[in-house]
C-alpha positions as CSV (number, residue, x, y, z in Angstrom):
1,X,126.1,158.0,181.9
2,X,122.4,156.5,181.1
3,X,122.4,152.6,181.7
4,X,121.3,153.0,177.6
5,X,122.6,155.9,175.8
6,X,120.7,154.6,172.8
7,X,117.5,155.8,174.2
8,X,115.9,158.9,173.7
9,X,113.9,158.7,177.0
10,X,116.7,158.3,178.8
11,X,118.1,160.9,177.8
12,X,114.8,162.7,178.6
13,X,115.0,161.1,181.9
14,X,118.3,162.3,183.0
15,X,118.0,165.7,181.1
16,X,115.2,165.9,183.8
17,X,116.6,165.1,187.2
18,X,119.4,168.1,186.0
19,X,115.8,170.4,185.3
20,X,115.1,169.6,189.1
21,X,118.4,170.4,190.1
22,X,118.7,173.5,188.4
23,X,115.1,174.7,190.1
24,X,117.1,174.3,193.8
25,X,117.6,177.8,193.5
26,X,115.4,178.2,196.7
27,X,118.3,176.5,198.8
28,X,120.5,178.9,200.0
29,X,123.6,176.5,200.2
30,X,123.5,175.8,196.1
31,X,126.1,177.6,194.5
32,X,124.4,179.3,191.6
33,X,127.5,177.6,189.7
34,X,126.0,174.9,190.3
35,X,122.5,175.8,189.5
36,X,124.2,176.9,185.8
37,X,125.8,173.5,185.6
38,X,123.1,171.8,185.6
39,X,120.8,174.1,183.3
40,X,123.6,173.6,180.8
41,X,123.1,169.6,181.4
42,X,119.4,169.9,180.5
43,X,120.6,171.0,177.9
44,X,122.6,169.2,176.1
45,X,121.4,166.0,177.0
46,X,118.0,167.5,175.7
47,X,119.5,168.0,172.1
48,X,121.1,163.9,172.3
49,X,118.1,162.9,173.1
50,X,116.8,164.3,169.3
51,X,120.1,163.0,167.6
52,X,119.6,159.8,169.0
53,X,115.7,159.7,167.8
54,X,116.7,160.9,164.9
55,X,119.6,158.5,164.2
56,X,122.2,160.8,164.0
57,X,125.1,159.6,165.8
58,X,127.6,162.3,168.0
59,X,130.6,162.7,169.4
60,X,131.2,163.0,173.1
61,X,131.4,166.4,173.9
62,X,129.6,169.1,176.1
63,X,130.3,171.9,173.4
64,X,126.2,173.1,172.7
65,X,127.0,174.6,169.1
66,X,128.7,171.5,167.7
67,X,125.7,169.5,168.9
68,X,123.0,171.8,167.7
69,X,124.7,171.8,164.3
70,X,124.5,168.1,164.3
71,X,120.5,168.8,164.3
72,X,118.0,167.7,161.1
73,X,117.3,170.4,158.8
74,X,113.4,169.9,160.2
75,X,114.6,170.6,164.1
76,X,114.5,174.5,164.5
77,X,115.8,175.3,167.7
78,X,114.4,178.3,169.3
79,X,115.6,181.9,169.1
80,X,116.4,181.4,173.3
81,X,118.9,178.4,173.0
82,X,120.8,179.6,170.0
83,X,121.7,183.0,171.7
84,X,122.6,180.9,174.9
85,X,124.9,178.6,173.0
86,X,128.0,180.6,172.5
């Protein structure tokens, strides 16, 4: 994990190299598997990034739901990720 996992940017940072993974599609050898993998990583580490701005401590999991119900009242998430989280 992030040489700081009490950072929001790097959380950003590495939720970002997983974005530029996920866009290999082009490459005919990535497994879309793979290419879902990642987009999940984006993700999630996405949403830490806001709990740990936000102070709100999680626990370590990959589960989407129980981290977007660990979001501030103020966070709406968009209609798109809560119909992907299930």
């Amino acid at each position: 994990m992030p040489p700081d996992p009490d950072s929001p940017l790097t959380w950003l940072r590495y939720a970002e190299s997983d974005l530029a993974l996920a866009e290999a599609r082009t490459d005919d050898r990535v497994l879309l598997e793979n290419l879902c993998f990642h987009a999940q990583q984006v993700v999630e580490k996405s949403i830490k990034a806001v709990l740990v701005l936000t102070g709100i401590s999680f626990p370590k999991t990959h589960n989407l739901e129980r981290l977007l119900d660990l979001l501030p009242a103020d966070v709406t998430p968009t209609r798109d990720l809560l119909e992907a989280r299930a």
